[in-house]
FIKOL-884582 format. One line per 8 residues: number of its first residue (from 0); their letters; for each residue x, y, z of C-alpha. Coordinates in steps of 0.5 Angstrom, whole numbers, plus 500, padded with zeros to 3 digits. Each point is the difference from the previous one (the first is absolute). Example, Ala and Ser with C-alpha at 12.3 -4.5 7.8 and 13.67 -1.06 7.14 Angstrom:
2
0 = AS = 525,491,516  502,507,498 .
END
This chain:
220
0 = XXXXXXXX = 814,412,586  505,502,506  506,502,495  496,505,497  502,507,500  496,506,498  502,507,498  496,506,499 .
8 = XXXXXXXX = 503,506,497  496,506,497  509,502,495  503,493,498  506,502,501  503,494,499  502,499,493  503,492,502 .
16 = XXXXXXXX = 493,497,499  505,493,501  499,501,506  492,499,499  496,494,498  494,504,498  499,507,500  493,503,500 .
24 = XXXXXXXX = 499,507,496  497,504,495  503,501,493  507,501,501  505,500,495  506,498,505  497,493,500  505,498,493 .
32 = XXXXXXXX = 500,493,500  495,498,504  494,496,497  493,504,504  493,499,500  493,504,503  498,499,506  495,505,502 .
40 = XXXXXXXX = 497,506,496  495,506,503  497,505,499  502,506,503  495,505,503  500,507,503  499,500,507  496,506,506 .
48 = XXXXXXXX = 497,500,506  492,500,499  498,507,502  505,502,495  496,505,495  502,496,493  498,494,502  494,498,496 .
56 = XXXXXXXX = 501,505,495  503,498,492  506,502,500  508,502,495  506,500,503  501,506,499  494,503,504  505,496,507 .
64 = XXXXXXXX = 505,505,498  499,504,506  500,494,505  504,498,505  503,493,499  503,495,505  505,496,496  505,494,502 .
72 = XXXXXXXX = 507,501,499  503,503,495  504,493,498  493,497,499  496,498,494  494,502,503  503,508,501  503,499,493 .
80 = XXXXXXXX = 493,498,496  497,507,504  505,504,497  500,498,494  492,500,500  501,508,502  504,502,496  496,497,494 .
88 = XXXXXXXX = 494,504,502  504,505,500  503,503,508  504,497,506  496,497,505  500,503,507  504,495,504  498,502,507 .
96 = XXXXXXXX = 503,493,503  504,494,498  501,494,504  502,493,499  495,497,505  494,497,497  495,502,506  502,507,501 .
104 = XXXXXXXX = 499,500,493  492,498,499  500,504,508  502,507,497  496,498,494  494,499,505  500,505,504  500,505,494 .
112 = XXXXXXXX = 507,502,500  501,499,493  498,495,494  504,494,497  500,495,495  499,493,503  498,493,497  494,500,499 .
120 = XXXXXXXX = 496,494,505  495,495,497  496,497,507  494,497,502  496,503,503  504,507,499  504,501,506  498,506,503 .
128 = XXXXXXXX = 505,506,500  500,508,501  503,500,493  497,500,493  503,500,493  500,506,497  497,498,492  506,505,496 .
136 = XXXXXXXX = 498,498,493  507,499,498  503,497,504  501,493,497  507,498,504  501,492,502  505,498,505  503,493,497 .
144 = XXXXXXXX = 504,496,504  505,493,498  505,494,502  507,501,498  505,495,500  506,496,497  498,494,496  507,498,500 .
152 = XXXXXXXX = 500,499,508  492,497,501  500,495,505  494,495,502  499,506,505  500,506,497  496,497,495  494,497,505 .
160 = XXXXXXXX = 501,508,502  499,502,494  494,496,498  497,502,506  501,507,499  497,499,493  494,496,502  497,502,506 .
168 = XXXXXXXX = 502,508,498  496,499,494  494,497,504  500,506,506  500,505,493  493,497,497  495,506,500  494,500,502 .
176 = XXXXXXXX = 494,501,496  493,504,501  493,498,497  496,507,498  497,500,507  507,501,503  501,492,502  506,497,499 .
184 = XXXXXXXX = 499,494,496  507,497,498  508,500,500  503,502,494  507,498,500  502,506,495  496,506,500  500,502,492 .
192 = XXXXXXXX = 494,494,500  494,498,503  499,493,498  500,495,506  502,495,494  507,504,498  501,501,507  499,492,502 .
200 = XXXXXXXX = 506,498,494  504,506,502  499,496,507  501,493,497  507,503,497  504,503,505  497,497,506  498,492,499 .
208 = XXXXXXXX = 500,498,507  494,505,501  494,495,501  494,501,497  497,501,507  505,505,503  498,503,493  492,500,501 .
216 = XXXX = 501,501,507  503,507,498  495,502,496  495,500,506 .
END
């Protein structure tokens, strides 16, 4: 819609949230008032260049200890998490370099500057990169996303984005599932089941103008 207006910031410093339709964030308790709903929630992963000497090695946070750590900017959640996580094993995290670029970010991760945390990626076939995640046995962050607004100010617009926001997010976050000979056989709108069927009504709930075909279609 050409009166759309988009704003992306890593501090919301505005605390006139009037000023705003729909806010996406994580869990903030600034948002008094608002009414809020999931959108998105991913595993998060540790991430490091191919060549890097743990990778393929069953690790604890406190083993990376003494590894360089790439880092976004100290007012994100992602840098945040990172120190959180540390300092429960234990230590500061050697941070080396911050930066607010995402593609600077998986550049120095890859050319072996340093690790960082990362959303974990579910493709297929898996996309081909000179990262691996690390396996840190007790590392067990998510990243969780939601939709805040004003239900006092919805209009038939803001609640079409809305709506949208809901369904489509929701359908692009099904995980793909594997077979025991590492095929992937289905899409599972919720990670915590395999069962298709469960997958099916959670679909027929939230999306219902998802046809069977565009559904069975997605499961090839």
């Amino acid at each position: 819609h050409h009166n759309l207006r988009f704003e992306t910031s890593f501090d919301m410093g505005e605390r006139d949230h009037s000023c705003y339709d729909i806010i996406i964030d994580e869990q903030n308790d600034i948002y008094t008032g608002l009414q809020k709903f999931e959108i998105y929630s991913t595993r998060l992963r540790i991430k490091a260049a191919v060549d890097n000497p743990f990778c393929g090695r069953t690790l604890t946070m406190a083993q990376l200890r003494n590894q360089p750590f790439i880092t976004m900017g100290k007012d994100s959640n992602m840098h945040k998490i990172l120190l959180r996580t540390c300092k429960n094993a234990g230590f500061v995290p050697n941070i080396v370099m911050e930066t607010n670029d995402i593609h600077c970010y998986g550049r120095c991760i890859s050319s072996g500057m340093g690790i960082g945390l990362t959303r974990e990626k579910l493709t297929l076939p898996p996309a081909k990169t000179n990262t691996a995640y690390l396996l840190v046995t007790d590392f067990e962050e998510r990243q969780t996303f939601y939709g805040y607004y004003d239900p006092k100010r919805i209009n038939s617009h803001i609640q079409d984005f809305v709506d949208y926001l809901f369904t489509s997010m929701n359908v692009s976050a099904m995980l793909s599932k594997k077979d025991d000979n590492g095929n992937m056989v289905c899409l599972c709108i919720d990670e915590k089941t395999d069962d298709i069927d469960e997958s099916k009504k959670t679909i027929d709930k939230h999306c219902p103008n998802l046809t069977k075909a565009n559904f069975d279609k997605g499961l090839k």
